[in-house]
KETI-635020 format. One record per residue: residue number from 1; residue in three letters; x, y, z of N, C-alpha, C in turn. Coordinates in pm, whole numbers. Example, Ala and Ser with C-alpha at 12.3 -4.5 7.8 and 13.67 -1.06 7.14 Angstrom:
// KETI-635020
ATOM num residuo    nxx    nyy    nzz   caxx   cayy   cazz    cxx    cyy    czz
ATOM   1     ala   1319   -569    780   1230   -450    780   1320   -330    780
ATOM   2     ser   1285   -225    708   1367   -106    714   1290      3    787
This chain:
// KETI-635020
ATOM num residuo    nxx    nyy    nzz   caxx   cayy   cazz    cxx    cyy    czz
ATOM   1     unk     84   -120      0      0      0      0     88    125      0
ATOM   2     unk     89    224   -109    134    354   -113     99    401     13
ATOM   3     unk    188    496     55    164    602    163    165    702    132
ATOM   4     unk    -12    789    168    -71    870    128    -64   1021    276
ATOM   5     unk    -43   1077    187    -50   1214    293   -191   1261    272
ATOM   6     unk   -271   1248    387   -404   1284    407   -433   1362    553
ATOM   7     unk   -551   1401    510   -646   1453    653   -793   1395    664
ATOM   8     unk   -798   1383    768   -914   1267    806   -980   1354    890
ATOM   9     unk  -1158   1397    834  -1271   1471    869  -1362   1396    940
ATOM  10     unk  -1396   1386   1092  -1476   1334   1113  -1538   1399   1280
ATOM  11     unk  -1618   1316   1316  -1665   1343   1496  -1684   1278   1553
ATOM  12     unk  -1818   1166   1518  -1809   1103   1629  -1788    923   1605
ATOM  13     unk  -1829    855   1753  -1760    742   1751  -1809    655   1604
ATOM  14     unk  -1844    679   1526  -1853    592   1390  -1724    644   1339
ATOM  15     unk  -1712    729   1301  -1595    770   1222  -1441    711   1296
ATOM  16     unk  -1431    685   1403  -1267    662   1544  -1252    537   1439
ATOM  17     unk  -1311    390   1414  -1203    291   1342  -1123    338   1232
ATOM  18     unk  -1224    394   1141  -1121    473    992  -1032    542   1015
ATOM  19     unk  -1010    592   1134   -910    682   1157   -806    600   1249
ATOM  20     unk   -835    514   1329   -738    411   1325   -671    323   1256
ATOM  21     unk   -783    284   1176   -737    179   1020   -631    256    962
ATOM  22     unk   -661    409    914   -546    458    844   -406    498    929
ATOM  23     unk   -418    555   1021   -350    553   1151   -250    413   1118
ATOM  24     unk   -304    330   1144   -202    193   1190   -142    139   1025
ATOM  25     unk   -226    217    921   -161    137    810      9    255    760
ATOM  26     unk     -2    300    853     44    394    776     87    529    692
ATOM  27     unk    -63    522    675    -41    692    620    -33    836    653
ATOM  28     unk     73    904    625     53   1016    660    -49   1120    685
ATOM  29     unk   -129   1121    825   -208   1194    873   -185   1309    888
ATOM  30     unk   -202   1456    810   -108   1577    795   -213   1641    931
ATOM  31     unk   -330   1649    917   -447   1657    983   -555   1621   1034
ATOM  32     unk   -610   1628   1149   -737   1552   1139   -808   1670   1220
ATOM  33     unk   -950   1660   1169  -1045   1783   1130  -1147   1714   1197
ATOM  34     unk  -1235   1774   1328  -1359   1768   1401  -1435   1894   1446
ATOM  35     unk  -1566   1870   1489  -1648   1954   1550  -1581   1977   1663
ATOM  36     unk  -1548   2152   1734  -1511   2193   1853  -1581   2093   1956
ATOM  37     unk  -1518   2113   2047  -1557   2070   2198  -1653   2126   2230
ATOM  38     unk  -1781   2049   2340  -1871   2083   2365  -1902   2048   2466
ATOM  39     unk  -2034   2075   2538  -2095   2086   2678  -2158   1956   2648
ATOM  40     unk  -2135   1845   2737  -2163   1736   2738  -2196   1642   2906
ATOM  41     unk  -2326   1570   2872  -2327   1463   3020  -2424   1551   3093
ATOM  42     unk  -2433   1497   3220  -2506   1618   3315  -2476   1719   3365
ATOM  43     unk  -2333   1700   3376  -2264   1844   3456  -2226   1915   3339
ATOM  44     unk  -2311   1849   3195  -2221   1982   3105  -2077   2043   3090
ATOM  45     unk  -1999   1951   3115  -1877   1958   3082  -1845   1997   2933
ATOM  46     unk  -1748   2062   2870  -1706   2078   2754  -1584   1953   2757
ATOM  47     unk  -1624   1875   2625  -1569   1748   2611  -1531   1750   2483
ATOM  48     unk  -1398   1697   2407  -1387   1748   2279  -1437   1570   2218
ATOM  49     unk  -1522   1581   2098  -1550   1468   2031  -1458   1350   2026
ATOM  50     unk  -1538   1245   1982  -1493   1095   2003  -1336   1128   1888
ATOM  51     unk  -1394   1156   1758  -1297   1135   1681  -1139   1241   1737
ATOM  52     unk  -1141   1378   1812  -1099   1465   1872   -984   1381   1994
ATOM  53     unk  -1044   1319   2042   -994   1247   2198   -933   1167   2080
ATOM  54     unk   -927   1023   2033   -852    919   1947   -744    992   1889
ATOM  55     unk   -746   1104   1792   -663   1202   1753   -558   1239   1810
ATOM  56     unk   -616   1251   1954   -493   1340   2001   -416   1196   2083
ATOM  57     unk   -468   1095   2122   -402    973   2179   -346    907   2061
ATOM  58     unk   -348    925   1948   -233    915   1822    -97   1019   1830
ATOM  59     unk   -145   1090   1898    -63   1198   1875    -84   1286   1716
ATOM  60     unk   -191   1271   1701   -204   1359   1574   -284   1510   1592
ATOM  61     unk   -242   1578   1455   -290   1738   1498   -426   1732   1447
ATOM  62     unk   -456   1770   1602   -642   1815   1563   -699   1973   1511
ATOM  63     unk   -810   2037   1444   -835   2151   1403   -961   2177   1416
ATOM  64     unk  -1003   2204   1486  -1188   2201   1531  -1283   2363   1488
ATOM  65     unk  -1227   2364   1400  -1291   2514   1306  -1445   2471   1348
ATOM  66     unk  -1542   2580   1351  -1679   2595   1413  -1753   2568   1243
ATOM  67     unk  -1677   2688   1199  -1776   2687   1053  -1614   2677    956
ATOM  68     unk  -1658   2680    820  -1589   2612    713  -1606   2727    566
ATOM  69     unk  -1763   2740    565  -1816   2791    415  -1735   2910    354
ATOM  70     unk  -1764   2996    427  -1688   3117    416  -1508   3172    505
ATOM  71     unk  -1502   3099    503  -1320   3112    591  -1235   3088    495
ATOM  72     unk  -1211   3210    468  -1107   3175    361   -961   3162    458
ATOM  73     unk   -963   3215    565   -820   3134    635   -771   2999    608
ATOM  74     unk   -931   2940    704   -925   2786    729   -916   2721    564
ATOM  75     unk   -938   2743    451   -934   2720    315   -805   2693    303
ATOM  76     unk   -736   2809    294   -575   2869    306   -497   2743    339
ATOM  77     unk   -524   2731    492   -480   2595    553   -495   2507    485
ATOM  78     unk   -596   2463    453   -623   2322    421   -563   2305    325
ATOM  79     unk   -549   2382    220   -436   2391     83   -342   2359     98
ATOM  80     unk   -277   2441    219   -132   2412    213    -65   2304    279
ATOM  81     unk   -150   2210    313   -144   2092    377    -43   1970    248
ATOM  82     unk   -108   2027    152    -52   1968      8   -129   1840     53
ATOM  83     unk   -234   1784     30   -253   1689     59   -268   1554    -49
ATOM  84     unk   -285   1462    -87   -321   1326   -159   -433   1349   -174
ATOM  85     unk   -522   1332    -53   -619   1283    -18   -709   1348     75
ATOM  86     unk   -855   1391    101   -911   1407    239  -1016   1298    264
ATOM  87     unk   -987   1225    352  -1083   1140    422  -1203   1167    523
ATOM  88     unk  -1348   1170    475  -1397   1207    535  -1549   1120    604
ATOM  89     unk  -1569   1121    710  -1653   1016    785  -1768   1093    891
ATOM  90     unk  -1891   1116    887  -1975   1202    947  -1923   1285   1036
ATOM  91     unk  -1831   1405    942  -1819   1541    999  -1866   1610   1049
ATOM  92     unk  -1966   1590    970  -2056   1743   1052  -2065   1850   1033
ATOM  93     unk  -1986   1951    894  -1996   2033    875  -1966   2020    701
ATOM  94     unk  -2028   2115    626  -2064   2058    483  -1905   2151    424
ATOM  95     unk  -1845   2059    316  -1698   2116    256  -1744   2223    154
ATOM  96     unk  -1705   2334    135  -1697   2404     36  -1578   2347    -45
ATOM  97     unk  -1656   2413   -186  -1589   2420   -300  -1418   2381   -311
ATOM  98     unk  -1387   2489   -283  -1226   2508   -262  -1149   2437   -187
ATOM  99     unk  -1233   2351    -63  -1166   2274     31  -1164   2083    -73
ATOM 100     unk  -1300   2083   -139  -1322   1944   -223  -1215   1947   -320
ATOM 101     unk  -1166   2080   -379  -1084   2070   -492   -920   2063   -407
ATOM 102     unk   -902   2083   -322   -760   2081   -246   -676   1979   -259
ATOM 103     unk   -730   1870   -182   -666   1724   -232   -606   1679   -361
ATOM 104     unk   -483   1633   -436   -466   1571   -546   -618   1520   -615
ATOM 105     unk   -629   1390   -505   -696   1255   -550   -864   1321   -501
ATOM 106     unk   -906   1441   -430  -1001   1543   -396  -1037   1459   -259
ATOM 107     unk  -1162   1445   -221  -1182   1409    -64  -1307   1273   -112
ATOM 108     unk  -1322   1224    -25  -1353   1080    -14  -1446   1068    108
ATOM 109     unk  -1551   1002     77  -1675   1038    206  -1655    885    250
ATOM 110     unk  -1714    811    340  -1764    676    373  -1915    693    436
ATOM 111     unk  -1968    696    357  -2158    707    409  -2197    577    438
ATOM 112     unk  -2252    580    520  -2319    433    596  -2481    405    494
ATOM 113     unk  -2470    423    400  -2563    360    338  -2543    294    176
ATOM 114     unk  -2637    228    134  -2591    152    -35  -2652    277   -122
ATOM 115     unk  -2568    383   -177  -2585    493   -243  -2659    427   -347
ATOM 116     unk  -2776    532   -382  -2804    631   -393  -2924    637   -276
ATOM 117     unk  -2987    511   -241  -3094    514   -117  -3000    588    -15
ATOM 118     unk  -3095    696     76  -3029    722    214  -2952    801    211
ATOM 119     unk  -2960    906    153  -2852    973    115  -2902   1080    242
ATOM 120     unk  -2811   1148    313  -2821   1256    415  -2817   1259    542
ATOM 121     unk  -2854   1247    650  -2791   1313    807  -2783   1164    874
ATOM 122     unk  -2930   1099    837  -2959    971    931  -2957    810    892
ATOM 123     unk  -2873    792    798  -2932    666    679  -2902    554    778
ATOM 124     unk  -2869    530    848  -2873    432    975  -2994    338   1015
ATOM 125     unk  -3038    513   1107  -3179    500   1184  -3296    482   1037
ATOM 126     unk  -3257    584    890  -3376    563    828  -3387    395    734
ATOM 127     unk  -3313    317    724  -3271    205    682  -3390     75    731
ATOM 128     unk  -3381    101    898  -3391     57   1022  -3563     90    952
ATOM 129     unk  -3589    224    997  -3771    271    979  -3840    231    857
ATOM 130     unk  -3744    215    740  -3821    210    607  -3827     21    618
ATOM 131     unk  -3805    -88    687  -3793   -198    692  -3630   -286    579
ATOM 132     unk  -3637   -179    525  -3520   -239    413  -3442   -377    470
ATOM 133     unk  -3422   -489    424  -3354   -547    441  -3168   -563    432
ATOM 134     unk  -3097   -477    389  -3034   -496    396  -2972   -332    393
ATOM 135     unk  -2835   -316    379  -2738   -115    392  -2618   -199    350
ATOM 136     unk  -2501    -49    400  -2404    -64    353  -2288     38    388
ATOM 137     unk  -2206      7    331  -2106    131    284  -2140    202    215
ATOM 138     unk  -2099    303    115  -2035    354      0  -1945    448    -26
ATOM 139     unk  -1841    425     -3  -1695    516    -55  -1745    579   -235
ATOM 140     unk  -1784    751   -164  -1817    808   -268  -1698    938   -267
ATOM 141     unk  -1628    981   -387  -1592   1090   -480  -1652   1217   -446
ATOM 142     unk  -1657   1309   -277  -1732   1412   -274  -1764   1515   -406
ATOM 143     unk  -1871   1552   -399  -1885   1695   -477  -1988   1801   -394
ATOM 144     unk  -1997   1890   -534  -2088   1961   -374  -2218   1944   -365
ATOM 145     unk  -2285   1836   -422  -2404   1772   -385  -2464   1701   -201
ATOM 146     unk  -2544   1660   -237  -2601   1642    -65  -2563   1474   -112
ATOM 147     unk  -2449   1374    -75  -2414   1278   -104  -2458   1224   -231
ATOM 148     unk  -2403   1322   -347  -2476   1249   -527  -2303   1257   -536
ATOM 149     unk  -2188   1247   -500  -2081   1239   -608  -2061   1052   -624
ATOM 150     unk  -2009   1017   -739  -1952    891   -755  -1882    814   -690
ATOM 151     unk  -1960    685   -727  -1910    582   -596  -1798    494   -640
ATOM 152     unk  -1695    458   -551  -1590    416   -559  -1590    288   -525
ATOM 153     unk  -1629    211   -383  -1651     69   -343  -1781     76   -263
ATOM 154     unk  -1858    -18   -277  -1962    -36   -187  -1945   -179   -113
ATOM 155     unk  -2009   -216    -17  -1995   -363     83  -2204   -347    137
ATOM 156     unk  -2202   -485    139  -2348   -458    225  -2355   -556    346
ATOM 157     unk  -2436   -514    438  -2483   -600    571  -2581   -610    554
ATOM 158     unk  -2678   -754    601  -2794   -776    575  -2881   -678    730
ATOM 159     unk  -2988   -644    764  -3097   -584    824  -3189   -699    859
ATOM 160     unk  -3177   -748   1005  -3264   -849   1075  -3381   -793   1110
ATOM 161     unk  -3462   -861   1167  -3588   -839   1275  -3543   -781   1396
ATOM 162     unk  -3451   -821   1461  -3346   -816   1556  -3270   -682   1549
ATOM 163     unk  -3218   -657   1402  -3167   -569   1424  -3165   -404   1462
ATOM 164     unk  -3095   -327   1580  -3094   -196   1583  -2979   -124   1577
ATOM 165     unk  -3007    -23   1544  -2893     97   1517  -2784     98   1574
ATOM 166     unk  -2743     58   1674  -2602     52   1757  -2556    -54   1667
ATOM 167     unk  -2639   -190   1693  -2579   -300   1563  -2530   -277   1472
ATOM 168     unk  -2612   -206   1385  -2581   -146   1272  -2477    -62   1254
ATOM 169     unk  -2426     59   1336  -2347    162   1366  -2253     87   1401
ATOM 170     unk  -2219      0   1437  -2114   -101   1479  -2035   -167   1372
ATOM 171     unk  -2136   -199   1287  -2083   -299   1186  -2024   -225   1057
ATOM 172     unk  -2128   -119   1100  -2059     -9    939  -1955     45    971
ATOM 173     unk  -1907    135   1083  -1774    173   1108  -1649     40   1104
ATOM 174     unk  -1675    -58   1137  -1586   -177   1081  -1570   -138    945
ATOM 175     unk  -1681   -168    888  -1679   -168    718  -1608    -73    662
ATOM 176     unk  -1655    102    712  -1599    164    654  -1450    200    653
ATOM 177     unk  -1383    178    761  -1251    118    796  -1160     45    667
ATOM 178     unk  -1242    -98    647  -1208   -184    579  -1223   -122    415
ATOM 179     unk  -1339    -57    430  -1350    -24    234  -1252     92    250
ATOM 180     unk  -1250    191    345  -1146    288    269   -984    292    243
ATOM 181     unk   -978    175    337   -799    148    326   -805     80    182
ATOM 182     unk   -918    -30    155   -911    -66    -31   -917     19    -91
ATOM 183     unk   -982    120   -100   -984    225   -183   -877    311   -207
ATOM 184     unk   -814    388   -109   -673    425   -139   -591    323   -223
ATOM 185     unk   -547    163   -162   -527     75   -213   -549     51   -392
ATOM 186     unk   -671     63   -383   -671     -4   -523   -737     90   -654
ATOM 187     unk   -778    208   -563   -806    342   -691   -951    302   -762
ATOM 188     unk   -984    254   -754  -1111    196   -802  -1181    276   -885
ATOM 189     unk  -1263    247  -1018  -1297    359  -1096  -1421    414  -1051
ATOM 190     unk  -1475    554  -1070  -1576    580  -1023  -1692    580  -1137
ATOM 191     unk  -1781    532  -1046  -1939    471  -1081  -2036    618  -1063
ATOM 192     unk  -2114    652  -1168  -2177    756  -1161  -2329    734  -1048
ATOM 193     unk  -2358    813   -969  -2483    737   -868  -2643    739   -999
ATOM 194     unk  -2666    601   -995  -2802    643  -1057  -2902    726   -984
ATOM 195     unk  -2994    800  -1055  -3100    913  -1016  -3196    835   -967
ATOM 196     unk  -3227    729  -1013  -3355    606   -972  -3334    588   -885
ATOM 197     unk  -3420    534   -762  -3432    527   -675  -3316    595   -490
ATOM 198     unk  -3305    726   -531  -3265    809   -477  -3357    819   -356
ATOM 199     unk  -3310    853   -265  -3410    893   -142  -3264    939    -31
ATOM 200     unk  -3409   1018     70  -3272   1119    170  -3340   1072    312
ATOM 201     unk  -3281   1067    376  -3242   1048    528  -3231   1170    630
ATOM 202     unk  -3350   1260    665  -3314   1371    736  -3266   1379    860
ATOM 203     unk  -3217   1427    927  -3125   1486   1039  -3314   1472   1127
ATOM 204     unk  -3241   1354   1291  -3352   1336   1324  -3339   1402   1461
ATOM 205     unk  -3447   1453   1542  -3453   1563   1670  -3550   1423   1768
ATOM 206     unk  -3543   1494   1897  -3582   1376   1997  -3747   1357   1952
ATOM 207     unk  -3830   1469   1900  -3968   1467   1902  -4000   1319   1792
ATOM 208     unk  -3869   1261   1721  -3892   1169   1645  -3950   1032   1703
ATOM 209     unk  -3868   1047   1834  -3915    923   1896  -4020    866   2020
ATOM 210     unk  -4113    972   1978  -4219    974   2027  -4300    860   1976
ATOM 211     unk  -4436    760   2037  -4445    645   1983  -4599    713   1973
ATOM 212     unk  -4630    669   1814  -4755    720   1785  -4857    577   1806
ATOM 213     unk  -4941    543   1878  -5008    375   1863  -5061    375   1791
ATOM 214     unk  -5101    464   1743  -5235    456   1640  -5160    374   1496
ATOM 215     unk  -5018    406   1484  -4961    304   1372  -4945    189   1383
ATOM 216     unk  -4891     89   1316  -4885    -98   1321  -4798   -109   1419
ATOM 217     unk  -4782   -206   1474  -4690   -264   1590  -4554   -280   1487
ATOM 218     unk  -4612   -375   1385  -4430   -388   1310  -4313   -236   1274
ATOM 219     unk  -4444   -121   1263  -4358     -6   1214  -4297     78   1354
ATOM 220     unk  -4375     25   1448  -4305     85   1590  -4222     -6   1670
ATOM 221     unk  -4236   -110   1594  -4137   -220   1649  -3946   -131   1583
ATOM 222     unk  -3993   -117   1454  -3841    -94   1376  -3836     50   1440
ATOM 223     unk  -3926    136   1487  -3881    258   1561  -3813    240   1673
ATOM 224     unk  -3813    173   1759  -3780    126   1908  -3596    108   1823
ATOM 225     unk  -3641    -13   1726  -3471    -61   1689  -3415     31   1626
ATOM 226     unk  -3442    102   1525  -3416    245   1464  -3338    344   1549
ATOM 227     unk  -3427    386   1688  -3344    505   1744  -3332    486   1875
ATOM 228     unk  -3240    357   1886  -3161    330   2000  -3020    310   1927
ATOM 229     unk  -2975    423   1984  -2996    450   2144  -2975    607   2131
ATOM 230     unk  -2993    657   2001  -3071    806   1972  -3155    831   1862
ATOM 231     unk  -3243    920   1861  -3319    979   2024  -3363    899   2135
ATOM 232     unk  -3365    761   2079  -3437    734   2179  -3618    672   2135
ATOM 233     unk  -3692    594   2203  -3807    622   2120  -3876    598   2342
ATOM 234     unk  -4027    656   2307  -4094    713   2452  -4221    695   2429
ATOM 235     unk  -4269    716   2578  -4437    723   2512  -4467    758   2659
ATOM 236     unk  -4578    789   2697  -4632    888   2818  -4701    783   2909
ATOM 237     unk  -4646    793   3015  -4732    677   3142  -4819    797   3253
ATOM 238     unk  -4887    822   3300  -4940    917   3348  -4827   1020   3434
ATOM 239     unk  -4871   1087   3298  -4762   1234   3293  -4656   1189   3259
ATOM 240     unk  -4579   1099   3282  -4423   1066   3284  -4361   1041   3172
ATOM 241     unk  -4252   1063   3132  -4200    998   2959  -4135    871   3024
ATOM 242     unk  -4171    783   2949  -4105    661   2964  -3982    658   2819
ATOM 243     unk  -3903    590   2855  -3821    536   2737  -3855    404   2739
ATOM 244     unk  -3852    362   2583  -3878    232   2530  -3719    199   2502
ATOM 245     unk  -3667     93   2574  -3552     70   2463  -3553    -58   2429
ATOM 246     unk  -3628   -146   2444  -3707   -250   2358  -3826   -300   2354
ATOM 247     unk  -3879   -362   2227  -4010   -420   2254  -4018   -499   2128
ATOM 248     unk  -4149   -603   2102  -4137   -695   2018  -4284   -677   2013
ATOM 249     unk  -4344   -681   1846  -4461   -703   1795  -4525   -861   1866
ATOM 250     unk  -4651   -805   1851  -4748   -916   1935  -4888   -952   1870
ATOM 251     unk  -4974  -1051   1879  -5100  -1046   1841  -5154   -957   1948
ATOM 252     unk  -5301   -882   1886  -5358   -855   2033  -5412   -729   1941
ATOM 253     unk  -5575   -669   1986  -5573   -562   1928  -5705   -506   2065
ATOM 254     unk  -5686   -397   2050  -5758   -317   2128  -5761   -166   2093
ATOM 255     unk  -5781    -74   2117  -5801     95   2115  -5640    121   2140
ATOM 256     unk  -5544    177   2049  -5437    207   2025  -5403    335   2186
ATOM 257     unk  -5279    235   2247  -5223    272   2358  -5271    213   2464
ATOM 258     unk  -5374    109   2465  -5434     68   2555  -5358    -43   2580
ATOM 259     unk  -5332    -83   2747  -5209   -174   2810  -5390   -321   2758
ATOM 260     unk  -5283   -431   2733  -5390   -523   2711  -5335   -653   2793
ATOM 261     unk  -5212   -615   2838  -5220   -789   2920  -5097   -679   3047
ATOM 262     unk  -5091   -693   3188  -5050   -631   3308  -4964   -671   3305
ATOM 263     unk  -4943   -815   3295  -4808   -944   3339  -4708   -888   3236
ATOM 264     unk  -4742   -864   3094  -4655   -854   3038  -4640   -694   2922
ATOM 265     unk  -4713   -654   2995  -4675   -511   2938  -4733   -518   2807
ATOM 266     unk  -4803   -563   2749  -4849   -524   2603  -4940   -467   2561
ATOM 267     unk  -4937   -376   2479  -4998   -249   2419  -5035   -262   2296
ATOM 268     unk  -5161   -244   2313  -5224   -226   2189  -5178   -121   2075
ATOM 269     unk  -5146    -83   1940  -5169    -22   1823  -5185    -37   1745
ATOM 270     unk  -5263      6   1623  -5315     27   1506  -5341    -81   1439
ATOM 271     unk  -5250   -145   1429  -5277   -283   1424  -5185   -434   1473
ATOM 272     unk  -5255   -462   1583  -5160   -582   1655  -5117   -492   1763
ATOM 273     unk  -4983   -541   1812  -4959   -477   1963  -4856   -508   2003
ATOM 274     unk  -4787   -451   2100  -4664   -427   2086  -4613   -450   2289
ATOM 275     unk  -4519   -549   2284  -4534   -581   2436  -4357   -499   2463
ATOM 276     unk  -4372   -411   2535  -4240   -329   2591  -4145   -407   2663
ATOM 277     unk  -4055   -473   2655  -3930   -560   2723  -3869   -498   2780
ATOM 278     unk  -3812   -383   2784  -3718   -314   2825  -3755   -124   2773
ATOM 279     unk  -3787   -104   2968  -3840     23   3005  -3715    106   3089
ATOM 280     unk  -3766    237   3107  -3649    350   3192  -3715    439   3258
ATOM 281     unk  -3757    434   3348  -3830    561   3376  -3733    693   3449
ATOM 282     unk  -3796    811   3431  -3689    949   3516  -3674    933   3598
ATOM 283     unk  -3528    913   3580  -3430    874   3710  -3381    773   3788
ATOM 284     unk  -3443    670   3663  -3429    534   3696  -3340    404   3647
ATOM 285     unk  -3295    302   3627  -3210    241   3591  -3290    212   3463
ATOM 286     unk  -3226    190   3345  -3336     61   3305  -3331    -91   3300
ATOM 287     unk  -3460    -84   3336  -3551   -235   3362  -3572   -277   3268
ATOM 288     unk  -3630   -445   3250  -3647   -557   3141  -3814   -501   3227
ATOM 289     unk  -3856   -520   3150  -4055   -508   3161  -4078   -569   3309
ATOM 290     unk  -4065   -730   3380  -4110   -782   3449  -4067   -685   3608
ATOM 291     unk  -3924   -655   3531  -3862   -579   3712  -3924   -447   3747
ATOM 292     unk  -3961   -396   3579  -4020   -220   3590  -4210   -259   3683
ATOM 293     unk  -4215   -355   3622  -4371   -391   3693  -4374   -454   3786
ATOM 294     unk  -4240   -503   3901  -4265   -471   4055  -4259   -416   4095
ATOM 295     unk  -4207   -302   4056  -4249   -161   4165  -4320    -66   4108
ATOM 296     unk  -4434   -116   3978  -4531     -2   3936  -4611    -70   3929
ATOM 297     unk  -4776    -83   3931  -4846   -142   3850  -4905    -91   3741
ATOM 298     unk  -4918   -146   3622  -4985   -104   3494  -5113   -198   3452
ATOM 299     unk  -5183   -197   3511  -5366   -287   3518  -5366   -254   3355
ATOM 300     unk  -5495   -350   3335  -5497   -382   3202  -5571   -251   3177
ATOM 301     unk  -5596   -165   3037  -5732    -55   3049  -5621     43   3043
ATOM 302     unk  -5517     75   3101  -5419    164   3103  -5375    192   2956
ATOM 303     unk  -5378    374   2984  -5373    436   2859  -5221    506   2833
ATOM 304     unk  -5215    462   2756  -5056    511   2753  -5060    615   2613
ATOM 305     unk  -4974    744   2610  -4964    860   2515  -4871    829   2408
């Protein structure tokens, strides 16, 4: 494998293997580029990002510019880095023009999805919601599109019943690791993204994981697996937000939100029903269903938001 003088764009813990993968193979890391430090945890500490902390326990130089678009300083810099290559892995902040054209070989994304589906903030969690069976990599050729430049290598993981987003987020930062050291490697020609079946993945806020009953049990089943273990998915016990962080579709139908069996926590929606395994309440540990319902009771008739 040539040794490439690069800078590696990223934040958080998805992006830390690729930056070890290249790290340990070898290549000249001129830079590595994250979101500033921030107020984090309960005490709100300012904590500098996953990819930030790994960086600097390499001993490599970190650069945590706020904004990008208009800085023609930070531009300046990045130029004179002379770089090969920029490697980049959910940054977090969108490249201008002048920074994509910098690189020799220009900059290089690893998106956690099978391009052209999923293209944008969340393709993870939206993978997970749309039922799709299976995702991916794709080592794409940035441009200044919202993830449309040409794809270089793709890999796929299949999408269980079972499966949720940490799973998933787990397996793709492996992957993307593994496809981008081939890619430097082997130059691969680029594949133009077809326009057909395109779809985007928006940037998701906590109100997402709110649990609507009135929908099917199977589509709030893949919400529960979807956004764990962010946002999160909830639903209202008198007054209280509960967190769901598991549950499994059930027979059973009744008036959507309505508790239909006590012993085992299952809830009626829209269609079929949905029995909660694993609950959290404020301020509380979380519980597997049977332990949360010795010290609460939830009678059958119970309406949940």
């Amino acid at each position: 494998m040539a040794r490439l003088r690069l800078a590696f764009m990223g934040s958080p813990d998805f992006a830390v293997p690729a930056l070890r993968a290249l790290h340990e193979a070898g290549h000249d890391i001129a830079a590595v580029y994250c979101q500033p430090p921030r107020p984090a945890g309960r005490g709100q500490a300012v904590r500098p990002c996953p990819v930030h902390a790994a960086a600097e326990g390499m001993g490599l130089p970190v650069r945590s510019p706020a904004r990008l678009k208009r800085d023609e300083a930070e531009h300046a810099a990045f130029r004179a880095l002379n770089l090969d290559v920029a490697v980049v892995a959910a940054y977090g902040l969108i490249l201008p023009q002048a920074m994509l054209d910098a690189p020799h070989r220009g900059c290089l994304n690893i998106h956690a999805s099978l391009l052209p589906r999923w293209r944008g903030a969340a393709p993870i969690q939206a993978a997970i919601l749309a039922g799709d069976t299976e995702t991916g990599i794709t080592i794409m050729q940035m441009d200044a599109g919202l993830d449309t430049g040409a794809m270089l290598l793709r890999d796929a993981v299949p999408i269980t019943p079972a499966t949720t987003a940490s799973d998933l987020h787990d397996a793709l930062a492996a992957m993307g690791a593994r496809l981008i050291l081939r890619t430097l490697d082997e130059a691969p020609p680029a594949v133009a993204q077809p326009q057909e079946g395109a779809t985007y993945a928006p940037k998701l806020t906590r109100d997402d994981g709110r649990i609507d009953w009135s929908r099917e049990a199977a589509a709030l089943d893949r919400q529960v697996r979807a956004l764990n273990p962010w946002p999160g998915t909830f639903a209202i016990l008198d007054g209280e937000v509960l967190k769901i962080l598991a549950a499994t579709p059930e027979a059973g139908q009744g008036p959507p939100g309505t508790v239909l069996d006590e012993a085992l926590l299952v809830v009626a929606t829209g269609c079929g029903a949905l029995r909660l395994a694993r609950i959290q309440a404020p301020g509380r540990a979380a519980l597997p269903a049977d332990a949360f319902l010795r010290g609460r009771k939830v009678p059958a008739g119970t309406r949940l938001g």
